[in-house]
TIDO-454387 format. One line per 8 residues: number of its first residue (from 1); for each residue y negated, z, x negated of N, C-alpha, C. Coordinates in steps of 0.2 Angstrom, whole numbers. Layout:
<kelums>
NUM> Y:Z:X:Y:Z:X:Y:Z:X | ...
</kelums>
This chain:
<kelums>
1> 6:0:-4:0:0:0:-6:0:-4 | -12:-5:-2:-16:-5:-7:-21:1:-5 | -22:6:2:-28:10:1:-23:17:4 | -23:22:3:-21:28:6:-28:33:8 | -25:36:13:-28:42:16:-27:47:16 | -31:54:15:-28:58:13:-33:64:17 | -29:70:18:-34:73:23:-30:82:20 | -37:86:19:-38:93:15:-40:97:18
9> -37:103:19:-42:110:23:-40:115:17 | -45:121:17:-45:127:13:-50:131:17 | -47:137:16:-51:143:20:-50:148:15 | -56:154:14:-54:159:11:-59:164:14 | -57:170:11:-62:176:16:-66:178:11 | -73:180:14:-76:184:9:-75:189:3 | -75:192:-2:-74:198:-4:-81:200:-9 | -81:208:-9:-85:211:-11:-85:208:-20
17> -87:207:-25:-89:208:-31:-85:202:-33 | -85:196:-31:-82:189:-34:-91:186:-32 | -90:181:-36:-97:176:-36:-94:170:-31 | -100:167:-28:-96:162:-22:-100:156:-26 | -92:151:-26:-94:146:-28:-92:139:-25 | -95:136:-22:-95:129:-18:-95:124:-20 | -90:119:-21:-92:112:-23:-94:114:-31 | -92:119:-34:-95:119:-41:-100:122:-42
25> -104:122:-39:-110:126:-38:-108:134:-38 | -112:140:-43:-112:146:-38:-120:148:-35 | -117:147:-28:-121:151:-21:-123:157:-25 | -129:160:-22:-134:165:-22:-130:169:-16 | -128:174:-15:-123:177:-10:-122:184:-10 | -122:189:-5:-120:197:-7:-114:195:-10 | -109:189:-7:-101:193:-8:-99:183:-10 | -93:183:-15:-86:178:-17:-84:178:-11
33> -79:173:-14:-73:172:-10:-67:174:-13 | -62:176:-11:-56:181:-13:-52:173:-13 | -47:174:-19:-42:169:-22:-42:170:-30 | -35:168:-30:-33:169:-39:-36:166:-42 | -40:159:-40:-44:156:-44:-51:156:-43 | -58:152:-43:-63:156:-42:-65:153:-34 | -58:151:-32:-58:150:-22:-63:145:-18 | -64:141:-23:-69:136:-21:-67:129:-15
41> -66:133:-10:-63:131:-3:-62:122:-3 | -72:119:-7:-73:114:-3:-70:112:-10 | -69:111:-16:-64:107:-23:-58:108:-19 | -55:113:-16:-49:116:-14:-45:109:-9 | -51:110:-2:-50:105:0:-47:96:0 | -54:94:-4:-53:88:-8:-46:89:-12 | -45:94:-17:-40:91:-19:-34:92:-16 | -34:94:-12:-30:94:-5:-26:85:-2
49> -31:83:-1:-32:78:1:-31:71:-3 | -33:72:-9:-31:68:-14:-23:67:-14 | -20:73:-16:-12:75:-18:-10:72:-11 | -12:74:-6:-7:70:-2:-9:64:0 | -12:60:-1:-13:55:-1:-11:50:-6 | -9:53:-11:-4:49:-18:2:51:-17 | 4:58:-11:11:58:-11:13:64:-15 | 8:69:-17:12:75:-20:11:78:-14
57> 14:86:-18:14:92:-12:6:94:-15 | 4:102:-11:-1:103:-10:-4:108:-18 | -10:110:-17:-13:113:-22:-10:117:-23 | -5:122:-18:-3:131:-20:6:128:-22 | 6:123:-23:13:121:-26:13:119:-33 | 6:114:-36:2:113:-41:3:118:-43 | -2:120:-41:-7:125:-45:-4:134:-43 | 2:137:-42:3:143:-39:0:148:-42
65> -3:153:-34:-6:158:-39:-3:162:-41 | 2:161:-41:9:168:-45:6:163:-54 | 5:159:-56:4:159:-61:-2:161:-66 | 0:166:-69:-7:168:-73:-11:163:-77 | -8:158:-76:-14:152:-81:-20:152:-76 | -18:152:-69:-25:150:-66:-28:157:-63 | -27:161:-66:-32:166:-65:-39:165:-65 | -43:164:-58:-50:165:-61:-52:158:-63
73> -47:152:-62:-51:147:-67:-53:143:-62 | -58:139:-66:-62:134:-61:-59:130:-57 | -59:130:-54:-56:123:-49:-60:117:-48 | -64:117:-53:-65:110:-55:-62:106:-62 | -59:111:-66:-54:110:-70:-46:108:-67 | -47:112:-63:-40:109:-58:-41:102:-55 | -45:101:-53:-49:94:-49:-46:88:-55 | -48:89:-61:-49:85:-68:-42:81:-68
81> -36:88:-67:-30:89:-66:-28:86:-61 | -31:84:-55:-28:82:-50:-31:73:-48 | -37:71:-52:-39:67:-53:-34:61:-60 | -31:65:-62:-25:64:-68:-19:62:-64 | -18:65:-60:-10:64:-57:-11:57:-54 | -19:55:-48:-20:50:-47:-21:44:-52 | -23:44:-56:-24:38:-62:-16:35:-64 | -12:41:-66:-5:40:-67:-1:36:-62
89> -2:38:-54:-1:34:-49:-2:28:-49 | -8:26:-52:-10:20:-51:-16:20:-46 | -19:23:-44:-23:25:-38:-32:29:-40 | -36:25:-38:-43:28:-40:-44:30:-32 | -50:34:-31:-55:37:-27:-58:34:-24 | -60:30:-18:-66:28:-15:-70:31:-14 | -69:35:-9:-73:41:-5:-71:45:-2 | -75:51:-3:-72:57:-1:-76:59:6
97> -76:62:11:-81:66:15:-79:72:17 | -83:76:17:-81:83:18:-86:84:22 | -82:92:26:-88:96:29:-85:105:27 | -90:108:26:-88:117:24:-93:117:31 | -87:124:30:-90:129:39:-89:135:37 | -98:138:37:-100:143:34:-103:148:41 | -103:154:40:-110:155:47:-116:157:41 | -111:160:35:-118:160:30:-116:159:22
105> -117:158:17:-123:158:17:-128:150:21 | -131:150:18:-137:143:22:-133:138:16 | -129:134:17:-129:126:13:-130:123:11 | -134:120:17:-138:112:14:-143:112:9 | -145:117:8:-150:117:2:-145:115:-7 | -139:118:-5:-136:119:-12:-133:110:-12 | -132:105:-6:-128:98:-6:-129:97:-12 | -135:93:-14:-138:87:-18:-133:90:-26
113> -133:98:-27:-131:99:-33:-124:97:-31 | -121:100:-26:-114:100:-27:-109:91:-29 | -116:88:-26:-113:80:-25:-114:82:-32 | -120:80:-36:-121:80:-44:-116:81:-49 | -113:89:-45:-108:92:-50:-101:88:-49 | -99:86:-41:-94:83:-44:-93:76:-45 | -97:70:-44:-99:65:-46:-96:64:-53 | -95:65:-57:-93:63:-65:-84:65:-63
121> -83:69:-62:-76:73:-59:-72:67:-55 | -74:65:-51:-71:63:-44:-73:54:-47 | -77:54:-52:-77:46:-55:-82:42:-51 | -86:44:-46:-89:42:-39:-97:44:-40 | -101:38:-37:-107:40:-37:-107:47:-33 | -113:51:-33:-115:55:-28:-115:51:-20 | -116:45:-20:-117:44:-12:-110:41:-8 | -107:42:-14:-99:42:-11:-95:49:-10
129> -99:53:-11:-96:60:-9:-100:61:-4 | -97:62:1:-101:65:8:-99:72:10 | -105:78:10:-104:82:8:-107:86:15 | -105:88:20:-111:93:26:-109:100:28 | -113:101:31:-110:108:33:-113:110:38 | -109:116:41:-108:114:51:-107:126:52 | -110:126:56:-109:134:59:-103:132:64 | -100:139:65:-95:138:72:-100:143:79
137> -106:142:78:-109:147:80:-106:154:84 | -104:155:78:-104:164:78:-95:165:82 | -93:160:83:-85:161:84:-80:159:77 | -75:162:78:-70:164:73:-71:169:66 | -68:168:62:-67:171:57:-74:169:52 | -75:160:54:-80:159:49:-88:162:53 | -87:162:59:-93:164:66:-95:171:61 | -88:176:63:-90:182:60:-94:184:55
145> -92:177:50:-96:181:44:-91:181:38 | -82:181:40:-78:185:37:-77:177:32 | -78:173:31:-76:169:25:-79:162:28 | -76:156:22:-79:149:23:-72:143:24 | -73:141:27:-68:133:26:-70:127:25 | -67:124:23:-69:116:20:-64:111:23 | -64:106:25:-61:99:28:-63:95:23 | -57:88:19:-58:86:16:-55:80:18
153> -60:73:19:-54:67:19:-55:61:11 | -50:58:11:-51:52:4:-48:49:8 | -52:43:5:-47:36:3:-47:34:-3 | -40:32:-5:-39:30:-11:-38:22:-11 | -37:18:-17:-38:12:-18:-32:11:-25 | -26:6:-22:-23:4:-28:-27:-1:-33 | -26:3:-39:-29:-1:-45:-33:2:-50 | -36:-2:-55:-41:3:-61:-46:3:-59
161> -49:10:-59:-57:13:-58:-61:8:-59
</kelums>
Protein backbone atom coordinates (compact mmCIF):
# COMPACT_ATOMS: atom_id res chain seq x y z
CA UNK A 1 0.00 0.00 0.00
CA UNK A 2 1.37 3.22 -0.96
CA UNK A 3 -0.24 5.60 1.99
CA UNK A 4 -1.16 4.21 5.53
CA UNK A 5 -3.20 5.67 8.42
CA UNK A 6 -2.53 5.69 11.51
CA UNK A 7 -4.69 6.83 14.60
CA UNK A 8 -2.98 7.65 18.63
CA UNK A 9 -4.60 8.47 21.98
CA UNK A 10 -2.63 9.01 25.42
CA UNK A 11 -3.99 10.23 28.69
CA UNK A 12 -2.22 10.86 31.84
CA UNK A 13 -3.25 12.45 35.26
CA UNK A 14 -1.77 15.15 36.76
CA UNK A 15 0.76 14.85 39.51
CA UNK A 16 2.16 16.97 42.11
CA UNK A 17 6.23 17.83 41.59
CA UNK A 18 6.74 16.38 37.90
CA UNK A 19 7.22 19.43 35.11
CA UNK A 20 4.49 19.30 32.37
CA UNK A 21 5.63 18.77 29.15
CA UNK A 22 3.69 19.09 25.73
CA UNK A 23 4.53 18.39 22.31
CA UNK A 24 8.30 18.93 23.73
CA UNK A 25 7.68 21.94 25.27
CA UNK A 26 7.57 22.36 29.18
CA UNK A 27 4.23 24.30 30.12
CA UNK A 28 4.46 26.78 33.05
CA UNK A 29 2.09 24.67 35.40
CA UNK A 30 1.37 24.02 39.33
CA UNK A 31 1.66 20.22 38.59
CA UNK A 32 3.34 17.30 35.65
CA UNK A 33 1.97 14.60 34.33
CA UNK A 34 2.62 11.23 36.18
CA UNK A 35 4.50 8.49 33.82
CA UNK A 36 7.82 6.67 33.87
CA UNK A 37 8.86 8.74 31.18
CA UNK A 38 8.43 12.57 31.15
CA UNK A 39 4.40 11.68 30.01
CA UNK A 40 4.25 13.75 27.17
CA UNK A 41 0.68 12.69 26.11
CA UNK A 42 0.54 14.69 22.90
CA UNK A 43 4.52 12.75 21.34
CA UNK A 44 2.87 9.78 23.14
CA UNK A 45 0.07 9.93 20.92
CA UNK A 46 1.62 10.62 17.68
CA UNK A 47 3.73 8.10 18.14
CA UNK A 48 1.04 5.98 18.85
CA UNK A 49 -0.27 6.43 15.61
CA UNK A 50 2.81 6.13 13.59
CA UNK A 51 3.70 2.50 14.91
CA UNK A 52 0.34 1.45 13.93
CA UNK A 53 0.13 2.58 11.04
CA UNK A 54 3.51 0.87 9.83
CA UNK A 55 2.11 -2.30 11.58
CA UNK A 56 4.05 -2.47 15.02
CA UNK A 57 2.49 -2.86 18.34
CA UNK A 58 1.97 0.29 20.54
CA UNK A 59 4.49 2.52 22.68
CA UNK A 60 4.02 0.52 26.10
CA UNK A 61 5.14 -2.67 24.14
CA UNK A 62 8.27 -0.45 22.69
CA UNK A 63 8.99 1.32 24.99
CA UNK A 64 7.73 -0.68 28.64
CA UNK A 65 7.77 1.14 31.67
CA UNK A 66 9.04 -1.77 33.66
CA UNK A 67 12.11 -0.86 31.74
CA UNK A 68 14.64 1.34 33.69
CA UNK A 69 16.15 2.73 30.50
CA UNK A 70 13.15 4.96 30.09
CA UNK A 71 12.99 6.35 33.17
CA UNK A 72 12.24 9.95 33.02
CA UNK A 73 13.38 10.22 29.44
CA UNK A 74 12.25 12.47 26.76
CA UNK A 75 9.76 11.28 24.55
CA UNK A 76 11.06 13.09 22.02
CA UNK A 77 14.03 10.86 21.95
CA UNK A 78 11.61 8.09 21.82
CA UNK A 79 9.85 9.73 18.81
CA UNK A 80 13.52 9.89 16.94
CA UNK A 81 13.27 5.92 17.71
CA UNK A 82 9.94 5.59 16.46
CA UNK A 83 10.66 7.75 13.49
CA UNK A 84 13.70 4.94 12.89
CA UNK A 85 11.39 2.03 12.90
CA UNK A 86 9.40 3.91 10.06
CA UNK A 87 12.47 4.81 7.69
CA UNK A 88 13.33 0.94 7.96
CA UNK A 89 9.78 0.18 6.78
CA UNK A 90 10.19 1.93 4.04
CA UNK A 91 7.64 4.58 4.91
CA UNK A 92 7.91 8.65 5.54
CA UNK A 93 5.47 11.06 7.46
CA UNK A 94 2.95 13.29 5.53
CA UNK A 95 0.98 14.70 8.19
CA UNK A 96 0.24 14.49 11.38
CA UNK A 97 -3.07 16.25 13.25
CA UNK A 98 -3.55 16.26 16.65
CA UNK A 99 -5.90 17.59 19.28
CA UNK A 100 -4.83 17.66 23.39
CA UNK A 101 -7.84 17.90 25.74
CA UNK A 102 -6.80 20.01 28.55
CA UNK A 103 -9.36 22.10 31.00
CA UNK A 104 -6.00 23.66 32.08
CA UNK A 105 -3.46 24.52 31.63
CA UNK A 106 -4.33 27.44 28.64
CA UNK A 107 -2.52 25.85 25.21
CA UNK A 108 -2.82 27.60 22.35
CA UNK A 109 -0.38 29.97 23.35
CA UNK A 110 2.48 27.20 23.72
CA UNK A 111 1.26 25.61 19.54
CA UNK A 112 3.50 27.54 17.45
CA UNK A 113 6.56 26.27 19.83
CA UNK A 114 5.44 22.79 19.97
CA UNK A 115 5.04 22.61 16.01
CA UNK A 116 8.79 24.19 16.09
CA UNK A 117 9.98 21.53 18.46
CA UNK A 118 8.84 18.72 16.59
CA UNK A 119 9.23 19.84 12.90
CA UNK A 120 13.04 18.59 12.59
CA UNK A 121 11.78 15.14 14.62
CA UNK A 122 8.87 14.20 12.52
CA UNK A 123 11.01 15.46 9.18
CA UNK A 124 7.85 17.89 8.49
CA UNK A 125 7.50 21.44 8.02
CA UNK A 126 5.61 22.99 10.99
CA UNK A 127 2.33 23.49 8.80
CA UNK A 128 2.20 19.75 8.33
CA UNK A 129 1.76 19.10 12.00
CA UNK A 130 -1.68 20.13 12.98
CA UNK A 131 -1.70 20.78 16.36
CA UNK A 132 -5.26 22.15 18.53
CA UNK A 133 -6.56 21.94 21.60
CA UNK A 134 -10.19 21.68 22.83
CA UNK A 135 -11.87 21.71 26.78
CA UNK A 136 -14.43 18.94 27.68
CA UNK A 137 -16.02 21.71 29.33
CA UNK A 138 -15.54 20.90 32.88
CA UNK A 139 -16.85 17.01 32.21
CA UNK A 140 -14.63 13.90 32.78
CA UNK A 141 -11.30 13.45 34.28
CA UNK A 142 -9.74 15.94 31.87
CA UNK A 143 -13.11 18.57 32.87
CA UNK A 144 -12.09 17.90 36.32
CA UNK A 145 -8.76 19.22 36.28
CA UNK A 146 -7.46 15.56 37.07
CA UNK A 147 -5.04 15.19 33.74
CA UNK A 148 -4.56 15.73 29.77
CA UNK A 149 -5.20 13.54 26.57
CA UNK A 150 -4.06 13.88 23.29
CA UNK A 151 -5.64 12.27 19.70
CA UNK A 152 -3.12 11.66 17.24
CA UNK A 153 -3.88 10.86 13.47
CA UNK A 154 -0.87 10.20 10.49
CA UNK A 155 -0.62 9.47 7.17
CA UNK A 156 2.26 7.83 5.92
CA UNK A 157 3.54 7.55 2.44
CA UNK A 158 5.52 4.66 0.72
CA UNK A 159 9.08 5.76 -0.16
CA UNK A 160 12.11 8.23 0.65
CA UNK A 161 11.70 11.34 2.65
Amino acid sequence: MPHRVGLGFDAHAFEEGRRLVLGGVELPHARGLAGHSDADVLVHAIMDALLGACGERDIGFKFPDTDPTYQGISSLVLLEEVMGILAERGYRLVNTDCVIVAQEPRIAPHIPEMRTRLSPILRLTPDKIGIKATTTEGMGFTGRGEGIAAVAVVLLERGEP
